[in-house]
Biopython code that builds the backbone (N, CA, C, O; Angstrom):
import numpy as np
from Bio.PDB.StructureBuilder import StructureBuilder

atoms = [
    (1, "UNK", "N", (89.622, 162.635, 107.911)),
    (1, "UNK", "CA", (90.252, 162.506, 109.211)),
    (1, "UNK", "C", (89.234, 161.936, 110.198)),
    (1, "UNK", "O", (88.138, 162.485, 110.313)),
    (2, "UNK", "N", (89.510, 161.008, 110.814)),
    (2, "UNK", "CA", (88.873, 160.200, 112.013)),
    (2, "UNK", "C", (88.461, 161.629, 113.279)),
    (2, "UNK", "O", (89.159, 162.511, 113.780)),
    (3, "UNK", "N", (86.777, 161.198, 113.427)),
    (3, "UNK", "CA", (86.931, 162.293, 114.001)),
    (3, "UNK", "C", (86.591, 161.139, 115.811)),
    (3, "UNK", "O", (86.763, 161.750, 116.866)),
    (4, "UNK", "N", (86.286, 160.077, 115.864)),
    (4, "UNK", "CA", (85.628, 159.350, 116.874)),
    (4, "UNK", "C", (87.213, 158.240, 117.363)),
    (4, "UNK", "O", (88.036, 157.825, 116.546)),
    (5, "UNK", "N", (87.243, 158.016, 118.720)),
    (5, "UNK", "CA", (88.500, 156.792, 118.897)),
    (5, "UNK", "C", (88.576, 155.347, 117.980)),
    (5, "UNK", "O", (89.565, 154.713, 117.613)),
    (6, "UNK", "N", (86.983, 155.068, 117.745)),
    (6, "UNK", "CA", (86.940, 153.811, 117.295)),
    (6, "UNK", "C", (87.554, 153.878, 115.742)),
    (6, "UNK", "O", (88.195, 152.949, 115.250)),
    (7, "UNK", "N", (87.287, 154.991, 115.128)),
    (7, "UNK", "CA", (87.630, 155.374, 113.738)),
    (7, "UNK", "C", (89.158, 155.453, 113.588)),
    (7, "UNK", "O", (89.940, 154.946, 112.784)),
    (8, "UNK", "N", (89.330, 156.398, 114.816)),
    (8, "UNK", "CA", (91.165, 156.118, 114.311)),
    (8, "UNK", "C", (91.644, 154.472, 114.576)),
    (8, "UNK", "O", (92.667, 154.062, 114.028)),
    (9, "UNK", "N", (91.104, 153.881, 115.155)),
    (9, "UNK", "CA", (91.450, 152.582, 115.497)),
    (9, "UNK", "C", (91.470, 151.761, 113.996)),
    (9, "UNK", "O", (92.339, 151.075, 113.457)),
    (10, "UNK", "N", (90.208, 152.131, 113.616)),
    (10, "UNK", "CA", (90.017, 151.821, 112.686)),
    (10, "UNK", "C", (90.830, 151.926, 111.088)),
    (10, "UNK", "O", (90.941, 151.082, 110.199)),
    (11, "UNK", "N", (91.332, 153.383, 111.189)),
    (11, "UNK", "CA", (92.041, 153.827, 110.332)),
    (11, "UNK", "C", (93.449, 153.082, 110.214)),
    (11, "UNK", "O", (93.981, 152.702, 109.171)),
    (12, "UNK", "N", (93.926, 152.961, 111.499)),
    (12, "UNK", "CA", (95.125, 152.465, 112.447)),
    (12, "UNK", "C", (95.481, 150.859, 111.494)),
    (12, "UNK", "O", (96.529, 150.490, 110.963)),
    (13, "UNK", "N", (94.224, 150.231, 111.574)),
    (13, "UNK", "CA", (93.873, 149.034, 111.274)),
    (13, "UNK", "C", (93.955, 148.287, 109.679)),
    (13, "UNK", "O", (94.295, 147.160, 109.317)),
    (14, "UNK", "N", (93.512, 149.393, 109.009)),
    (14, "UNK", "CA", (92.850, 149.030, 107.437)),
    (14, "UNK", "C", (94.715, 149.781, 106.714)),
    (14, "UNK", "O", (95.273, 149.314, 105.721)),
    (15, "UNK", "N", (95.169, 150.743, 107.414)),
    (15, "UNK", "CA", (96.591, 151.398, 106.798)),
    (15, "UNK", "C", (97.568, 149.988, 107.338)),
    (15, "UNK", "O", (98.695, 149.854, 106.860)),
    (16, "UNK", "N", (96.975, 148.870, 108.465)),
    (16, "UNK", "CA", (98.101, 147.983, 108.346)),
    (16, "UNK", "C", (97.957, 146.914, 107.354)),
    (16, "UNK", "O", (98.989, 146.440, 106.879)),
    (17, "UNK", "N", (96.540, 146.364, 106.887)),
    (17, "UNK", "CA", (95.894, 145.465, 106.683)),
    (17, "UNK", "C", (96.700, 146.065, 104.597)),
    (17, "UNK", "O", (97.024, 145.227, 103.756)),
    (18, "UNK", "N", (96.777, 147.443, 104.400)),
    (18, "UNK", "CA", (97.065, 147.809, 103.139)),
    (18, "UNK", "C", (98.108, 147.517, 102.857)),
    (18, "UNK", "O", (98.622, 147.173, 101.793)),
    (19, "UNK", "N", (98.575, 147.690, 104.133)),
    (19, "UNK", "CA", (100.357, 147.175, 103.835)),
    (19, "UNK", "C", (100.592, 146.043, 103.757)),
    (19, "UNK", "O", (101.334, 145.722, 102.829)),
    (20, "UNK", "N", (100.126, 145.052, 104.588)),
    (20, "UNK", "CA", (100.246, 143.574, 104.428)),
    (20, "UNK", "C", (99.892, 143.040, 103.301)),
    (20, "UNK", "O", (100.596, 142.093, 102.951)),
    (21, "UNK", "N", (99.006, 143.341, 102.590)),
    (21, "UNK", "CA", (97.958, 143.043, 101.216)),
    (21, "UNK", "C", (99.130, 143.086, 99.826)),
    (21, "UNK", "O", (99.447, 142.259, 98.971)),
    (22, "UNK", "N", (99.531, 144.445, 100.118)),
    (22, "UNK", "CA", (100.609, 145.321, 99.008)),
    (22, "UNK", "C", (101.801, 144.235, 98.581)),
    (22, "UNK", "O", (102.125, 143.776, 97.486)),
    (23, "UNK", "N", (102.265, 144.047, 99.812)),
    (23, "UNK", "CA", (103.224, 143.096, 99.981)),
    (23, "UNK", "C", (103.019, 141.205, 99.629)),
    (23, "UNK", "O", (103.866, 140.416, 99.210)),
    (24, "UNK", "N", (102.155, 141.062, 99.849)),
    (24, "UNK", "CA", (101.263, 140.092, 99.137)),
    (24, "UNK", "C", (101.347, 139.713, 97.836)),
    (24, "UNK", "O", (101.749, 138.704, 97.256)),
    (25, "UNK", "N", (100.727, 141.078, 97.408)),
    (25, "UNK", "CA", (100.225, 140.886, 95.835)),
    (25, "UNK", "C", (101.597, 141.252, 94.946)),
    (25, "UNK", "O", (101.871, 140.821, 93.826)),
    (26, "UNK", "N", (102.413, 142.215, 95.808)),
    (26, "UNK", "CA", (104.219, 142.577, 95.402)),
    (26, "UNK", "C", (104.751, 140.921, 94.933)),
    (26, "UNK", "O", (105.106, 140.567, 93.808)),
    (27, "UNK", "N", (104.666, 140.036, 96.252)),
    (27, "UNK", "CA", (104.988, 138.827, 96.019)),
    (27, "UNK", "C", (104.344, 137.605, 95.077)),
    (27, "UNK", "O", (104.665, 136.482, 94.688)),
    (28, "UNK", "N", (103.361, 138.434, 94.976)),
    (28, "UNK", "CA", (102.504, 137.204, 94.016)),
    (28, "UNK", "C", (102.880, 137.666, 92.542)),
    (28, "UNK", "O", (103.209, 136.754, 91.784)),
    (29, "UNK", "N", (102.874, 138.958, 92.035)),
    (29, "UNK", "CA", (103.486, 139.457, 90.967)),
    (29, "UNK", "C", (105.024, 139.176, 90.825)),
    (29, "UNK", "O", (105.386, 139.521, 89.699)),
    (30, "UNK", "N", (106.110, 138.642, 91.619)),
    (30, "UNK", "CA", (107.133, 138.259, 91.075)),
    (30, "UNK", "C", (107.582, 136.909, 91.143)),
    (30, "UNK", "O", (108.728, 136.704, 90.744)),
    (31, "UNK", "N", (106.665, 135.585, 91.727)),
    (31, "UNK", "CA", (106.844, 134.968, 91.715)),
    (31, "UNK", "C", (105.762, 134.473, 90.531)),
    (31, "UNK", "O", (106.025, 133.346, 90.112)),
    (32, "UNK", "N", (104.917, 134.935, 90.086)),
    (32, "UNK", "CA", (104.222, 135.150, 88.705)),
    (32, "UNK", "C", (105.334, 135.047, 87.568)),
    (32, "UNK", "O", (105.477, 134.071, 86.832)),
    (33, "UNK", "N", (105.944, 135.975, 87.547)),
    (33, "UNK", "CA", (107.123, 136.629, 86.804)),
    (33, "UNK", "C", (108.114, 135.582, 86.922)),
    (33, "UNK", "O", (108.898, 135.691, 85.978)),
    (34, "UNK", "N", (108.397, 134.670, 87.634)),
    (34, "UNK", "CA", (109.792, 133.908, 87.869)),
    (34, "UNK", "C", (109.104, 132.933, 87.077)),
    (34, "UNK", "O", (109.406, 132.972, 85.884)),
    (35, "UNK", "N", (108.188, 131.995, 87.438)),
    (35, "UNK", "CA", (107.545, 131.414, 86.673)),
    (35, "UNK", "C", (107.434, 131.066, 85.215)),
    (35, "UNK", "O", (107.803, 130.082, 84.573)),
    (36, "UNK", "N", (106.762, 132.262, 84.866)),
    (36, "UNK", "CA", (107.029, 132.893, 83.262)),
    (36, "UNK", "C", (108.018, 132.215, 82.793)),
    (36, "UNK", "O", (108.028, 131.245, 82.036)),
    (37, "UNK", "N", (108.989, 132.884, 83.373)),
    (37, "UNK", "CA", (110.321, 133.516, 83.171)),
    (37, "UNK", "C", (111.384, 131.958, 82.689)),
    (37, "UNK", "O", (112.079, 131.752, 81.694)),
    (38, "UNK", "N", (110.979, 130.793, 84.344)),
    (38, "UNK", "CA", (111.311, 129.523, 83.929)),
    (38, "UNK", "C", (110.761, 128.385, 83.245)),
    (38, "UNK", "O", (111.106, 127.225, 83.469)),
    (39, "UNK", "N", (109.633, 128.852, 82.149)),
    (39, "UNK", "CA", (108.396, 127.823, 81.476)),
    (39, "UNK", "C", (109.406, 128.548, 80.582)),
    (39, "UNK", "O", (110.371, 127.861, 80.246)),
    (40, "UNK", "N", (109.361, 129.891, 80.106)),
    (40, "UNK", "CA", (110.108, 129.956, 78.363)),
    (40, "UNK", "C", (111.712, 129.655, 78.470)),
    (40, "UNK", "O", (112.416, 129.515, 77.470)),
    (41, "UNK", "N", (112.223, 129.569, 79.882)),
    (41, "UNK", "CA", (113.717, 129.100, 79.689)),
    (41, "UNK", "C", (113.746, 127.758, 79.290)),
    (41, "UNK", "O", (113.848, 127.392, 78.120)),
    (42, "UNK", "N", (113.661, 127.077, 80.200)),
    (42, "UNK", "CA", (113.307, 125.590, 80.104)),
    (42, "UNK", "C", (112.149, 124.753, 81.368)),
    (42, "UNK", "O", (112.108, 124.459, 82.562)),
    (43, "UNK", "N", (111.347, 124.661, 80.124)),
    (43, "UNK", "CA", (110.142, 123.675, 80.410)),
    (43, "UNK", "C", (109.987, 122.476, 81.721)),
    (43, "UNK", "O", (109.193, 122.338, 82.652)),
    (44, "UNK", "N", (111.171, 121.739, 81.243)),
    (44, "UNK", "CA", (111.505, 120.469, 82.230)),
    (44, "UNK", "C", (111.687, 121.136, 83.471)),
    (44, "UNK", "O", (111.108, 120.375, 84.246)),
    (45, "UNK", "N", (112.177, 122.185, 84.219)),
    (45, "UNK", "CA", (112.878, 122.629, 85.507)),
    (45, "UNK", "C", (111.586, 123.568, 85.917)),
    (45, "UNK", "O", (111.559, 123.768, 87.131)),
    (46, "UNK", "N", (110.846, 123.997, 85.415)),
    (46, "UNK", "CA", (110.132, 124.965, 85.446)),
    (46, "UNK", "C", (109.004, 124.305, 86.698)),
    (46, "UNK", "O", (108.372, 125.282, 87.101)),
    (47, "UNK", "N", (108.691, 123.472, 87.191)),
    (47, "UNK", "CA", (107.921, 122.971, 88.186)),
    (47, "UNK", "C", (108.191, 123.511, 89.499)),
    (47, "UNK", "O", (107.295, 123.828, 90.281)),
    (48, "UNK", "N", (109.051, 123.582, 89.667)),
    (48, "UNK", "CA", (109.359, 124.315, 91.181)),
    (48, "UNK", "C", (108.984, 125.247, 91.066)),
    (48, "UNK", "O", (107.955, 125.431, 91.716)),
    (49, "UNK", "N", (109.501, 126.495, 90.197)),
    (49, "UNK", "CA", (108.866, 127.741, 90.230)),
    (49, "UNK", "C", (107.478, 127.943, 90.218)),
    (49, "UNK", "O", (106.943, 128.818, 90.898)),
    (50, "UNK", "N", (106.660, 126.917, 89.230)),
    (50, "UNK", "CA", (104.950, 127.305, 89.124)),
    (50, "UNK", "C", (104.003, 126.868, 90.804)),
    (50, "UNK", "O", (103.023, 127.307, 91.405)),
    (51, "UNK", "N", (105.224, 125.552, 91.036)),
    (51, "UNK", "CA", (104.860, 125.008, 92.864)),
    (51, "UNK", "C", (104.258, 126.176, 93.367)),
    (51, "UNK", "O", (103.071, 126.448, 93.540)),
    (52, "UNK", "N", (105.838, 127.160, 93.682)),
    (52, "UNK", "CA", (105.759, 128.156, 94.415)),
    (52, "UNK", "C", (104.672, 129.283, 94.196)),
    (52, "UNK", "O", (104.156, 129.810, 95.181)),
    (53, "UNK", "N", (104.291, 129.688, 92.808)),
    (53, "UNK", "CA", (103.386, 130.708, 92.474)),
    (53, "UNK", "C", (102.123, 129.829, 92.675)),
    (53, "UNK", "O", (101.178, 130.573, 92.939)),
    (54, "UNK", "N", (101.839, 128.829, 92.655)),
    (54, "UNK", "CA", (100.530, 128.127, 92.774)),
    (54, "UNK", "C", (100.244, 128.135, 94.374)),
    (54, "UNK", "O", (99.098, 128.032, 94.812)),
    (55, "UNK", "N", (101.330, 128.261, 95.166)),
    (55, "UNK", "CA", (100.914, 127.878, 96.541)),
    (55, "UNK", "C", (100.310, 129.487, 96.909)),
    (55, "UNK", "O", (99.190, 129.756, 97.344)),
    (56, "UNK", "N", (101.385, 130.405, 96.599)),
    (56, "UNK", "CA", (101.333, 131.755, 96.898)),
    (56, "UNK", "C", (100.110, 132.178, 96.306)),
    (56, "UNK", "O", (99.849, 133.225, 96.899)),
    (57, "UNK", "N", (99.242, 131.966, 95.498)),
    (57, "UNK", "CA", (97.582, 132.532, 94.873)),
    (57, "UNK", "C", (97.072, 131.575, 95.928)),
    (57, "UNK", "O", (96.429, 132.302, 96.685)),
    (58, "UNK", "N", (97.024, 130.587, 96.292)),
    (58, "UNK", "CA", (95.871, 129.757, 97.445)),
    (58, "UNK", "C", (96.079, 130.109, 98.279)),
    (58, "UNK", "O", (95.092, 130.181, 99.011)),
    (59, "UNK", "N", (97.435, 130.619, 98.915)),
    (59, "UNK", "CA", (97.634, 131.909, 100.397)),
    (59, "UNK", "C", (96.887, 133.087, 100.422)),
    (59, "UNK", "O", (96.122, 133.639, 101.212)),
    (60, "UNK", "N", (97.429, 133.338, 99.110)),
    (60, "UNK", "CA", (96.662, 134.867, 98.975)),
    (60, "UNK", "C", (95.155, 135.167, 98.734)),
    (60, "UNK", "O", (94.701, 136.308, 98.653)),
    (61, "UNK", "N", (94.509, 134.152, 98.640)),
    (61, "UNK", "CA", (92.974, 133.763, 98.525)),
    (61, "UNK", "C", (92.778, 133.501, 99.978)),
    (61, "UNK", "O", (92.401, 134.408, 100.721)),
    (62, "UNK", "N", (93.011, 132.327, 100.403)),
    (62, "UNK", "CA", (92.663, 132.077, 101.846)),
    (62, "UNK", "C", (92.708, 133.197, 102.776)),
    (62, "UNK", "O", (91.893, 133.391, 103.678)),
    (63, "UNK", "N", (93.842, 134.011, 102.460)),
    (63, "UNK", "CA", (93.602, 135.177, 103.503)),
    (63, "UNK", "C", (92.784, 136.367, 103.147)),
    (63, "UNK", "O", (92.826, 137.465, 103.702)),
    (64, "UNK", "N", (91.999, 135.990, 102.105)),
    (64, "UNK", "CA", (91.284, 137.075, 101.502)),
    (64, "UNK", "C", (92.150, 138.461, 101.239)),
    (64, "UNK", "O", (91.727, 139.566, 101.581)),
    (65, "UNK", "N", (93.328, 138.264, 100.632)),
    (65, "UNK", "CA", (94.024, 139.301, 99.395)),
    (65, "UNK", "C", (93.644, 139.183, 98.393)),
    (65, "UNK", "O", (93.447, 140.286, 97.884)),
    (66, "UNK", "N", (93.442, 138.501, 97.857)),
    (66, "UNK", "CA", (92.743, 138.325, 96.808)),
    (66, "UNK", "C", (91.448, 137.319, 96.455)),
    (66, "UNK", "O", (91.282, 136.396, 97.253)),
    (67, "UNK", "N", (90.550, 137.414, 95.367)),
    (67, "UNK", "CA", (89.239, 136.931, 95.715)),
    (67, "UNK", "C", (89.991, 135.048, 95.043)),
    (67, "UNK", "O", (90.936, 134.785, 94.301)),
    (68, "UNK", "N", (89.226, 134.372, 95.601)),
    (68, "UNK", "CA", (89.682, 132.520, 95.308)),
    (68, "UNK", "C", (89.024, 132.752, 93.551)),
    (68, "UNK", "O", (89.844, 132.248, 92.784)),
    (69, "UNK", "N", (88.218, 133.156, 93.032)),
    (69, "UNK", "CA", (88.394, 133.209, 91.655)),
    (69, "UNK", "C", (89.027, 133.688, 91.018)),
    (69, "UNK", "O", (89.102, 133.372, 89.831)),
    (70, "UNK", "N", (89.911, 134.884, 91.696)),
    (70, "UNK", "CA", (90.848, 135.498, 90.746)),
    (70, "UNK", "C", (92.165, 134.399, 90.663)),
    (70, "UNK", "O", (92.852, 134.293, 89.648)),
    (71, "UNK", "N", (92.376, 133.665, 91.812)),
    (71, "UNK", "CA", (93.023, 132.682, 92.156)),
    (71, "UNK", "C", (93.524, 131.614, 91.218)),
    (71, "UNK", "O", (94.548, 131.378, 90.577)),
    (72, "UNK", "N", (92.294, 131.055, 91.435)),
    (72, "UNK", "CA", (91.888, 129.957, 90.565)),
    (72, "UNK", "C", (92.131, 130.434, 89.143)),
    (72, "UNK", "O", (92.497, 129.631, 88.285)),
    (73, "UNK", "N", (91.924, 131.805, 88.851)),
    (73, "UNK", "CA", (91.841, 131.910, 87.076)),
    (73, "UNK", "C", (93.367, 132.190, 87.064)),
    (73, "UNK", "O", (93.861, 131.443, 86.221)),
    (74, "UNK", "N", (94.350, 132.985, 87.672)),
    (74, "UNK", "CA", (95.918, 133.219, 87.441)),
    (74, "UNK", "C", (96.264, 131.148, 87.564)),
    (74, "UNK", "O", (96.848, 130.654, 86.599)),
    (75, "UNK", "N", (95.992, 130.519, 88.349)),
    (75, "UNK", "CA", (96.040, 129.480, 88.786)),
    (75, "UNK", "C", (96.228, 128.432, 87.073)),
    (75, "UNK", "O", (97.268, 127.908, 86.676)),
    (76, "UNK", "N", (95.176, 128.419, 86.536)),
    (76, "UNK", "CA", (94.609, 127.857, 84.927)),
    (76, "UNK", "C", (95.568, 128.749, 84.341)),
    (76, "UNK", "O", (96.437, 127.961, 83.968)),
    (77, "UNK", "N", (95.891, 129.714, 84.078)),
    (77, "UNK", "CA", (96.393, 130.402, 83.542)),
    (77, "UNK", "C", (98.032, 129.982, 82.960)),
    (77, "UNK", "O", (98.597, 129.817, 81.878)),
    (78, "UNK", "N", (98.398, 129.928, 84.600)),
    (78, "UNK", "CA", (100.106, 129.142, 84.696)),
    (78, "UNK", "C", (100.312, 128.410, 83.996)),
    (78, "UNK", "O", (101.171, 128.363, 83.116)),
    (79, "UNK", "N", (98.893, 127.144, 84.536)),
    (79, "UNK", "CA", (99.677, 125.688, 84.198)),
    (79, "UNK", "C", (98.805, 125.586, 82.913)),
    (79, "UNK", "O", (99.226, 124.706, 82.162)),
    (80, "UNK", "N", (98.013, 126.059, 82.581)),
    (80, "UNK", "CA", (98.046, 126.216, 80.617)),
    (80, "UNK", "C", (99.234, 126.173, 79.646)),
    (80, "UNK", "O", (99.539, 125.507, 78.657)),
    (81, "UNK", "N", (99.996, 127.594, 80.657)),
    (81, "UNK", "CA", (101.467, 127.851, 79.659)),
    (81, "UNK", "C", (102.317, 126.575, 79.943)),
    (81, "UNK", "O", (102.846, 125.984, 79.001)),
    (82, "UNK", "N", (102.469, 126.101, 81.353)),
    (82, "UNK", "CA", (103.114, 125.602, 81.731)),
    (82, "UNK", "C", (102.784, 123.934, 80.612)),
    (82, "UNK", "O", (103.768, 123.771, 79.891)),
    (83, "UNK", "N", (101.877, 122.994, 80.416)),
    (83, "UNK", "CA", (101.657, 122.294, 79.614)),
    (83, "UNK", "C", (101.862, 122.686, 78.484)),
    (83, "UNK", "O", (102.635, 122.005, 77.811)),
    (84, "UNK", "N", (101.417, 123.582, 78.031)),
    (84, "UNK", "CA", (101.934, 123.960, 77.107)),
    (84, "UNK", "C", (103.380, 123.868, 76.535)),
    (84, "UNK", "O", (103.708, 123.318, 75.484)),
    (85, "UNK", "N", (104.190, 124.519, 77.438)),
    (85, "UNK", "CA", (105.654, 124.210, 76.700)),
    (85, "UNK", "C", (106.128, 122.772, 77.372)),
    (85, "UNK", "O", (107.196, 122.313, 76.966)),
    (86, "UNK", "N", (105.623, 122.268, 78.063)),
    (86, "UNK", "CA", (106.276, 120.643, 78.642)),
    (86, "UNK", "C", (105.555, 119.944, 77.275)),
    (86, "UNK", "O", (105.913, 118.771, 77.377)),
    (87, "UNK", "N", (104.869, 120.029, 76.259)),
    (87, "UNK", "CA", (104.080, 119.391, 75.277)),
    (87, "UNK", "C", (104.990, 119.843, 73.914)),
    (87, "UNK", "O", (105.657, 119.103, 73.191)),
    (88, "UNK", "N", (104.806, 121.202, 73.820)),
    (88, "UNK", "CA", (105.762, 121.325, 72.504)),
    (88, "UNK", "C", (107.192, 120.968, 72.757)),
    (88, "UNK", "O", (107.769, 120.772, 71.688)),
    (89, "UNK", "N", (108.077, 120.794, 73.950)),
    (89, "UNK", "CA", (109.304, 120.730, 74.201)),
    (89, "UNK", "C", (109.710, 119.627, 74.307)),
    (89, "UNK", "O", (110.900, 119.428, 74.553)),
]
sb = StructureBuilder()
sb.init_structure("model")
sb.init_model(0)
sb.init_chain("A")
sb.init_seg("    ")
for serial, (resi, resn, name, xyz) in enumerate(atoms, 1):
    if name == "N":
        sb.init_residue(resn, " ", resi, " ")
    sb.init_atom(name, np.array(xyz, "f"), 0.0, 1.0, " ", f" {name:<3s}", serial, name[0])
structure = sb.get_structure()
């Protein structure tokens, strides 16, 4: 428990900053998931969806939610699968 003003301010601060983050990474995990989801449906259509998850990890880096290498590696990750089935398909 905050025992000083600046601390609860503080507390005030980092409980909003958790919530914003949560919600973030909520969104980065299902547009992850949609992704996926449209590379094993079909390959050809599947670009819009990886767009969107590729933009959403360089948001979520820039605002420091997440670190730009974790970024960058979900980032390689995508469009691995993603070549991947545009190559076998």
């Amino acid at each position: 428990m905050p025992n000083t003003k600046s601390a609860k301010k503080d507390l005030k601060i980092s409980e909003r900053n958790r919530a914003r983050n949560q919600s973030v990474k909520s969104r980065l995990k299902t547009l992850r998931t949609k992704a996926h989801a449209a590379i094993t449906a079909d390959a050809g259509a599947s670009e819009d969806a990886v767009k969107a998850a590729l933009k959403a990890f360089d948001s979520a880096a820039t605002k420091g939610v997440i670190h730009k290498n974790q970024a960058a590696r979900r980032k390689s990750r995508l469009m691995k699968r993603l070549n991947a089935a545009q190559s076998a398909g």
